[in-house]
C-alpha positions in Angstrom: 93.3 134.0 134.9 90.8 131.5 136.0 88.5 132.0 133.0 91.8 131.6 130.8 92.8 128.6 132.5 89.1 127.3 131.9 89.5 127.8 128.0 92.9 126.5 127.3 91.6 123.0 129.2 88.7 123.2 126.7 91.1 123.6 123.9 93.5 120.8 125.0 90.4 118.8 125.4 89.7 119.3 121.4 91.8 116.2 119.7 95.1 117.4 118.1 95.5 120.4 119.4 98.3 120.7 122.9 99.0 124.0 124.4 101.7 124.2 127.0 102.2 126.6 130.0 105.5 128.6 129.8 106.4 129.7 133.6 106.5 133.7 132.8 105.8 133.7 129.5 102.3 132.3 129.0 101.1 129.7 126.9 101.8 128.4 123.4 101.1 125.3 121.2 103.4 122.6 121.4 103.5 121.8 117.7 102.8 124.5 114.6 99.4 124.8 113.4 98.7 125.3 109.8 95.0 126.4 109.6 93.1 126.4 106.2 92.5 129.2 104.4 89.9 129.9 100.7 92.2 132.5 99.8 95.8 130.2 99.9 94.0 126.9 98.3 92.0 129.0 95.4 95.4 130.4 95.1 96.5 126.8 94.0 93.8 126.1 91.6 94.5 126.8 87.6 92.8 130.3 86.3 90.7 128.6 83.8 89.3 125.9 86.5 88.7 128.8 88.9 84.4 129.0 87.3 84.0 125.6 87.9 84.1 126.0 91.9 81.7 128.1 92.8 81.6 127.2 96.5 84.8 126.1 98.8 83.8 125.8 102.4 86.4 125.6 105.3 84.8 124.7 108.7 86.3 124.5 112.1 84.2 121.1 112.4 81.6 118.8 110.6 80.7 115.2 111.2 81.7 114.7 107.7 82.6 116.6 104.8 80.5 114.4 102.2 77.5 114.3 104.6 77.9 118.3 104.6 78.1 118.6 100.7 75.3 116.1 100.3 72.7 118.0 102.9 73.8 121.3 101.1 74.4 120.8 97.2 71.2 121.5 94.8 70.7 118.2 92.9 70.8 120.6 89.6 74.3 121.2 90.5 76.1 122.6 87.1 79.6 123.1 88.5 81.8 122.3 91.2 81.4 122.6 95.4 84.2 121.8 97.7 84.3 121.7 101.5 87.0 120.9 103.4 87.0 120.9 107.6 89.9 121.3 110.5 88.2 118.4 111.8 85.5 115.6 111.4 83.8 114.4 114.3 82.3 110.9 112.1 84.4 110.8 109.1 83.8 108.1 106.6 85.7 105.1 105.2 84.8 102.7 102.6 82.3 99.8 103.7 81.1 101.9 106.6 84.1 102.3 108.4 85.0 105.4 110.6 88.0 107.5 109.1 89.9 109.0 112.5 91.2 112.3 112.4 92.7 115.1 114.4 92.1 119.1 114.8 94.6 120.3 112.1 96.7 117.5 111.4 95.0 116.3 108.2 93.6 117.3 104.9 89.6 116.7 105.0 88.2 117.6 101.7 85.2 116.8 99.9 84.4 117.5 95.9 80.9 117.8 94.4 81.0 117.0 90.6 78.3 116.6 88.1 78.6 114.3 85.5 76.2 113.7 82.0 77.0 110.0 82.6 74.8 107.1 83.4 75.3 105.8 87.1 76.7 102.8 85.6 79.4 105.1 83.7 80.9 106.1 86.8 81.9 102.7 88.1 85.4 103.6 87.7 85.4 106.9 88.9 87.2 106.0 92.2 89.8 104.4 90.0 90.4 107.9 88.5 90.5 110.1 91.8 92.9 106.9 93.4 95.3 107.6 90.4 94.7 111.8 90.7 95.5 111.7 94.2 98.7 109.5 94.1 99.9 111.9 91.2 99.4 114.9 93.4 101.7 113.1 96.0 104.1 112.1 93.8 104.4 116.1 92.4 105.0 116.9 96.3 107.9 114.9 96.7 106.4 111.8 97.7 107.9 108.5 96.6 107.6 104.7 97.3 103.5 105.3 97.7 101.4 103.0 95.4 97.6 102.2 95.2 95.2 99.1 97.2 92.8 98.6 94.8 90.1 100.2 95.1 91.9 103.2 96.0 93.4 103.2 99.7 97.3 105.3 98.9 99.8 102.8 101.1 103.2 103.4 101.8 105.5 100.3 102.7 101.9 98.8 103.9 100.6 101.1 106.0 98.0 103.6 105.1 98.2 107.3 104.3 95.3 108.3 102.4 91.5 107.4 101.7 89.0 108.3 99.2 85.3 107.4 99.1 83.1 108.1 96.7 79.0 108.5 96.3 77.0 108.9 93.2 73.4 110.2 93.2 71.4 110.6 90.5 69.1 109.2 87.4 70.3 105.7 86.5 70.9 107.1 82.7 72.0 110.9 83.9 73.1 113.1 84.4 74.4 111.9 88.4 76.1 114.0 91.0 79.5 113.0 92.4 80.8 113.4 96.1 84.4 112.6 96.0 86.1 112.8 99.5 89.2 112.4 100.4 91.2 112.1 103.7 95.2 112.5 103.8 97.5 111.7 107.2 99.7 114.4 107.3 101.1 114.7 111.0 99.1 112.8 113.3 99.7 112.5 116.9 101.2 109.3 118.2 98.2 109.6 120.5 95.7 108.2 118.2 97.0 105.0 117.2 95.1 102.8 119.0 92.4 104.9 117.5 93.0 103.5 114.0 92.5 99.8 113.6 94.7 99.3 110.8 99.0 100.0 109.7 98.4 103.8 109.0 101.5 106.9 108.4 101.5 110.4 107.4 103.3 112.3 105.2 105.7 114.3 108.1 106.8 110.7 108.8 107.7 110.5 104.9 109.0 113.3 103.6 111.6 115.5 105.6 109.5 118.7 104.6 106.0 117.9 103.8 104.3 120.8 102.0 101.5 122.5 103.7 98.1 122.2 104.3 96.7 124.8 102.0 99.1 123.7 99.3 97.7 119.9 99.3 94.4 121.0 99.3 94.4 123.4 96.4 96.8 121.0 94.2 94.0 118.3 95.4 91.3 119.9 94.3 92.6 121.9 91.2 94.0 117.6 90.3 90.3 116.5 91.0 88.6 119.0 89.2 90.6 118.2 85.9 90.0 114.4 86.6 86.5 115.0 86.9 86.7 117.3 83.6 88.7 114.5 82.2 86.7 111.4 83.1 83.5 113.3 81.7 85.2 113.3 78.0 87.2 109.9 78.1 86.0 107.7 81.2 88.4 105.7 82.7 90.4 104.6 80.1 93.0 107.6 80.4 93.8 106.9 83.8 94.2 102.9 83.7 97.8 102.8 82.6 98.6 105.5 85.1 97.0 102.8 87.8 99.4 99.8 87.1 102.0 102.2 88.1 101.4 102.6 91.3 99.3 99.3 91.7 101.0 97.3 94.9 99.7 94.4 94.2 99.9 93.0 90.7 101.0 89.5 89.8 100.6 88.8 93.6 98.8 86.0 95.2 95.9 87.4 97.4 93.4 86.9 99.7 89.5 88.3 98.4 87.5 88.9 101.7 83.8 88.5 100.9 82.1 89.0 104.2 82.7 85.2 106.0 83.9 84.1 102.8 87.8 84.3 101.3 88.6 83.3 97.9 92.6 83.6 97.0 94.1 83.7 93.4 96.6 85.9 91.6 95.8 89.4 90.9 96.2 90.1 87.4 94.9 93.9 87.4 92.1 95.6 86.5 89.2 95.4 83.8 88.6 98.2 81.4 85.2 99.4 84.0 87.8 99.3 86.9 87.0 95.9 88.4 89.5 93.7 90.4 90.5 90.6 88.0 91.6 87.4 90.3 93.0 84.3 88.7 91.6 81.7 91.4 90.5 78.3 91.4 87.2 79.3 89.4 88.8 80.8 86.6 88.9 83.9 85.8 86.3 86.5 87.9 85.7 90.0 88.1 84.9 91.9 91.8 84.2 95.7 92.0 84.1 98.0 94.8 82.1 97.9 97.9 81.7 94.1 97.5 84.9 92.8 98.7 88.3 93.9 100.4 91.6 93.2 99.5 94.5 92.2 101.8 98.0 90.9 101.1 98.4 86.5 101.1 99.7 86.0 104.8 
């Protein structure tokens, strides 16, 4: 008993998961626990996409999911790799910042994608996977969700989902993709003060949010034909699908440029995928990792 006792503290230790002592009975989790499985997300992806993934990865823990594929991928990569993780012990936002998660209570996914494009050629690409994953969340049920430039998913302003993308690779090609992406979808109420920004999950949108193993096979079956896509057409196919979930066109906004602020109107995007503000310089173009975007107080 003692050495059971021991390992259920270690496991209650381990962020997200709770397992409560039932006099007589034992013990049990106090929530449900959907873990990951290869064999229920390959089951999502499309037949003919199934020889483009020649490795998907599901790990207990990793510091990061990107960090993993970068360490492990060949840089003669010809198809896809995917690794996804129960949990991340340094996830990764944009800009630096630290992406929070908990044991089970997220989808943590990363895609490696290579592309016979120029480095500058995939500017847009987080454009593309922004617009991919909203669609995928709009085919589970999801509604009201919409897109913060450069590709934070929001609903009613608070944050559900985050993508960040890295390019390696020759400046005129070909250049390797790691596309991660990290979806709330029943976090604890415990790890709020954890996050330093409005955040929500999908169990406090939708009645019956799908499962873990469904989102992240329609994830990565809906990345992998973006990536297919993007290689053919570039951004251009997935621009109009942008202004419909865009939250912020036509609003006044605040550009936040380390110490510096410019505000202006936000007219939308340029054909490369770049942030067009109407402010009192005219007309100006701003592209990722330079600048953040926040709603006018």
């Amino acid at each position: 008993r003692a050495a059971i006792w021991k390992r259920i503290q270690r496991l209650n230790a381990f962020p997200g998961i709770e397992i409560a002592s039932v006099r007589g009975k034992g013990h049990r989790l106090k929530a449900p626990l959907e873990l990951l499985s290869e064999d229920a997300i390959r089951g999502r992806i499309q037949p003919e996409l199934q020889h483009r993934l020649t490795e998907l990865k599901v790990l207990p823990v990793v510091s990061s999911t990107n960090a993993f594929l970068a360490d492990q991928c060949s840089p003669y990569l010809h198809c896809g790799q995917a690794c996804m993780a129960e949990y991340q012990s340094a996830g990764r936002g944009r800009r630096g910042r630290q992406w929070v998660s908990v044991f089970g209570s997220s989808v943590c996914l990363s895609l490696a994608w290579r592309f016979d494009l120029s480095m500058a050629d995939l500017a847009g690409l987080s454009i593309a996977v922004g617009v991919t994953v909203a669609g995928v969340l709009t085919d589970a049920g999801l509604k009201g969700h919409g897109l913060k430039w450069p590709n934070d998913i929001h609903v009613n302003g608070k944050k559900l989902a985050g993508i960040l993308v890295e390019a390696s690779g020759e400046m005129e090609g070909p250049c390797q993709a790691i596309i991660g992406v990290g979806l709330n979808v029943h976090l604890p109420a415990a790890v709020a003060g954890e996050i330093d920004q409005p955040w929500t999950d999908l169990a406090s949108c939708l009645q019956a949010p799908p499962g873990r193993n469904r989102l992240a096979g329609d994830l990565i079956d809906a990345l992998m034909q973006a990536c297919v896509r993007y290689q053919q057409r570039g951004l251009a196919p997935f621009l109009e699908t942008w202004k419909a979930y865009d939250v912020y066109i036509g609003q006044e906004v605040k550009l936040l440029m380390g110490k510096d602020t410019i505000t202006g109107i936000y007219t939308g995007l340029s054909e490369q995928g770049g942030l067009v503000l109407d402010g009192p310089g005219g007309r100006q173009t701003w592209y990722s990792g330079e600048v953040s975007l926040r709603g006018k107080a």
